[in-house]
C-alpha positions in Angstrom: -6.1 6.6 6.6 -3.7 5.9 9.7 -4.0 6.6 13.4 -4.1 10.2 13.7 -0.9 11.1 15.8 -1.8 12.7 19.1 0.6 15.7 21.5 2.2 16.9 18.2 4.3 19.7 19.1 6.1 22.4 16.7 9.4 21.2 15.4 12.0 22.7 13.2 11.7 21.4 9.6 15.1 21.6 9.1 16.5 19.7 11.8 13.8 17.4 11.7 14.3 16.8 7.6 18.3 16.3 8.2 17.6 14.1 10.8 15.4 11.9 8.7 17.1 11.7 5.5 20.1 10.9 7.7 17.9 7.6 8.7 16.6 6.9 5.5 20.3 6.9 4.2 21.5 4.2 7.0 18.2 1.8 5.9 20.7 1.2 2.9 22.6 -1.5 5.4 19.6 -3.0 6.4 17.7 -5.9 5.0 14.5 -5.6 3.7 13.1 -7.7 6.1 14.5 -5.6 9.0 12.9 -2.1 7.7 9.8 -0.7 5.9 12.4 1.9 4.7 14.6 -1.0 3.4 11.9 -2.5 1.9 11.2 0.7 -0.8 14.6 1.5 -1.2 15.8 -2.2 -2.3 12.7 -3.2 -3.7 11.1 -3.0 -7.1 10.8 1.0 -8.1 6.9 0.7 -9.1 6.5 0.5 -4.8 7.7 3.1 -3.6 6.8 5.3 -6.9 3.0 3.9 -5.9 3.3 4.6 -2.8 4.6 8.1 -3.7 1.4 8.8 -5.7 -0.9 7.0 -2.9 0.2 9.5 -0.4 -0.2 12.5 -3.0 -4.0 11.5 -3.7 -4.5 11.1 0.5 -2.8 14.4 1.1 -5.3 15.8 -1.8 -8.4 14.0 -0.2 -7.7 15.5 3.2 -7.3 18.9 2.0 -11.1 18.1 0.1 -12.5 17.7 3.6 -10.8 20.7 5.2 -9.0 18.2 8.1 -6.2 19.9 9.4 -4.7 17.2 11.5 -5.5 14.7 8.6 -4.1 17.1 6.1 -0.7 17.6 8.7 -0.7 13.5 9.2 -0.8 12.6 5.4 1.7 15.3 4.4 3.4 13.8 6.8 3.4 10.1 5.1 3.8 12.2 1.6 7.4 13.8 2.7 8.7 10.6 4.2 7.8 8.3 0.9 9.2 11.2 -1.2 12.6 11.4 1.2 12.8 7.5 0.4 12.5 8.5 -3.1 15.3 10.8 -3.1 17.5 9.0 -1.3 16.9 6.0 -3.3 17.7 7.9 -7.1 20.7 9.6 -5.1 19.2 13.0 -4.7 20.3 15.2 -1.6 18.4 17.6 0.6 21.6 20.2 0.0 21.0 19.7 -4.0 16.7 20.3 -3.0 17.8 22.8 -1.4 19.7 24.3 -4.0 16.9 23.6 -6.9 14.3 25.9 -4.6 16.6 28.5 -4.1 17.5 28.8 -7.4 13.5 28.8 -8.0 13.1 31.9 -5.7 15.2 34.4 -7.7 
């Protein structure tokens, strides 16, 4: 478990997503020495897919103890490794986006 983050305020998810998986999509020019972010996207898939499932089973543990800040700090660390994932097999928050819209008809 990481530092718990401390003043978090209220944001707009979807600014805030945007905004990040704008980022994520510039790490593509930097080296992998230069960025964590870098790192997962150029490096070998079984990484970042671990990490991926790491931060599933954290977000799953902190919901087994009823933490809500742990619970909001690993979700957290969950949607970050899985925008790295989608940016790195090409898929977009508009074509998300689309796929959970279609899911709520």
């Amino acid at each position: 478990m990481g530092e718990r983050t401390a003043n978090v305020h209220d944001g707009d998810i979807g600014t805030t997503l945007t905004s990040l998986a704008a980022t994520l999509h510039g790490r593509w020019d930097m080296t992998p020495d230069q960025s964590y972010t870098a790192r997962l996207l150029h490096g070998k898939e079984d990484k970042l897919l671990s990490k991926l499932a790491e931060e599933a089973s954290e977000v799953i543990m902190a919901c087994k103890d009823d933490d809500h800040d742990h619970i909001r700090y690993e979700a957290a660390d969950l949607v970050y490794h899985l925008l790295v994932t989608l940016e790195r097999y090409g898929v977009t928050l508009d074509e998300l986006a689309g796929e959970l819209n279609a899911r709520m008809r």
